[in-house]
C-alpha positions in Angstrom: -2.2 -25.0 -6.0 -3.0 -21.1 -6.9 -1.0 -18.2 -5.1 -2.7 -16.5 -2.9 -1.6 -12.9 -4.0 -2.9 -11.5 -1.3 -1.4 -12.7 1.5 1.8 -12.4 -0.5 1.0 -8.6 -1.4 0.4 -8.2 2.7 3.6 -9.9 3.5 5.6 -7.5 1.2 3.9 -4.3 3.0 4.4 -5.9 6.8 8.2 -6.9 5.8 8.8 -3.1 4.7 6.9 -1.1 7.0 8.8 -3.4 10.3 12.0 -2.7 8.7 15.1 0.0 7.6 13.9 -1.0 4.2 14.4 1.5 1.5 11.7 2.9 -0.6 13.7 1.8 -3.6 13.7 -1.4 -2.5 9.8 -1.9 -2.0 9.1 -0.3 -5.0 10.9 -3.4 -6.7 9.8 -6.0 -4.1 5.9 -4.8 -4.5 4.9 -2.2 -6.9 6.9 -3.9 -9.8 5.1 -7.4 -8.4 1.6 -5.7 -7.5 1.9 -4.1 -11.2 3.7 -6.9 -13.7 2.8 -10.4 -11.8 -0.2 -10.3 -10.3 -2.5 -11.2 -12.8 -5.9 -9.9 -14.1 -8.5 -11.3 -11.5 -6.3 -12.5 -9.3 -8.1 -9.9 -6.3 -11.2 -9.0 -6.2 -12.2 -5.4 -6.9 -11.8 -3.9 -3.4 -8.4 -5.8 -3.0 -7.2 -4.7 -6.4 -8.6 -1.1 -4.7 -6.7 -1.5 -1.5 -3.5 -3.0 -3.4 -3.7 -0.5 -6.0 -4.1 2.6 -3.4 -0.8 1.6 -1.6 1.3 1.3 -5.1 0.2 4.6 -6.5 1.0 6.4 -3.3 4.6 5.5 -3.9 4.6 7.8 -6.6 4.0 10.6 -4.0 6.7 9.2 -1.8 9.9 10.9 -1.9 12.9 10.7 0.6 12.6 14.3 1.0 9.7 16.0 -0.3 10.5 19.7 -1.1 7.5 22.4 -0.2 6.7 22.5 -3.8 6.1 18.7 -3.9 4.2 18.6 -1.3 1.7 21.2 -2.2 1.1 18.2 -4.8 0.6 15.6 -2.3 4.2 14.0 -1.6 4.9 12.9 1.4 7.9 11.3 2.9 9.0 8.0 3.6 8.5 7.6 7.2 4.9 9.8 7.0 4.7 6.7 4.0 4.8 4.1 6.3 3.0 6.1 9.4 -0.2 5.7 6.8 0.9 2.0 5.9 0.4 1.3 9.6 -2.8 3.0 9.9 -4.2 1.3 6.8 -2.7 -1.8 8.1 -4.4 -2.1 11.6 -7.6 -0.5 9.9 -7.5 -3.9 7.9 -7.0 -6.2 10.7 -9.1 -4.1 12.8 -11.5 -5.1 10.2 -11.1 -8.6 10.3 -9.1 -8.2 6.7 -12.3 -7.5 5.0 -11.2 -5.3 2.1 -15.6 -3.9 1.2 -15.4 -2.7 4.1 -12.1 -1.4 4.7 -12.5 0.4 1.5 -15.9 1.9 2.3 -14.4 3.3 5.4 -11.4 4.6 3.8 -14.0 6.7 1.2 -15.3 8.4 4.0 -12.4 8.7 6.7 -9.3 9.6 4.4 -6.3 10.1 6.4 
């Protein structure tokens, strides 16, 4: 029986954004996962997209950004998981398909 990253990957951004998780903690819970055990081919490109989007903005989220940072694009842990939400119902809005999801995303960046 083969893991289904994906649903595990969506369980790991539900359980932190419906939570007092800490950033720290979900970059440990799913960027270290998303980046070191999920492996090659396990998603298909727009996942891996999709997936891939939500771990690199964690390197523009700070507990508090300072006005310099943000002229670079941080943003803070609660705006974090405000866009987490969005992303979120976007998916299931949707019907968790990731082409299209993506495509939208291209052309309605929020």
């Amino acid at each position: 029986m083969s893991l289904s990253y994906r649903k595990i990957l969506l369980e790991k951004i539900k359980q932190f954004i419906n939570s007092n998780q800490n950033l720290d903690v979900f970059y440990e819970d799913y960027y270290l996962f998303f980046v070191n055990k999920v492996p090659d081919k396990a998603l298909n490109e727009d996942e891996f997209l999709f997936f891939g989007m939500i771990q690199e903005k964690i390197d523009f989220t700070s507990e508090n950004p300072g006005k310099e940072d943000r002229k670079y694009g941080y943003i803070d842990v609660k705006e974090y998981k405000i866009w987490l939400r969005k992303l979120l119902g976007k998916l299931e809005e949707f019907n968790y398909d990731f082409k299209l999801l993506m495509s939208w995303y291209n052309i309605n960046r929020f």
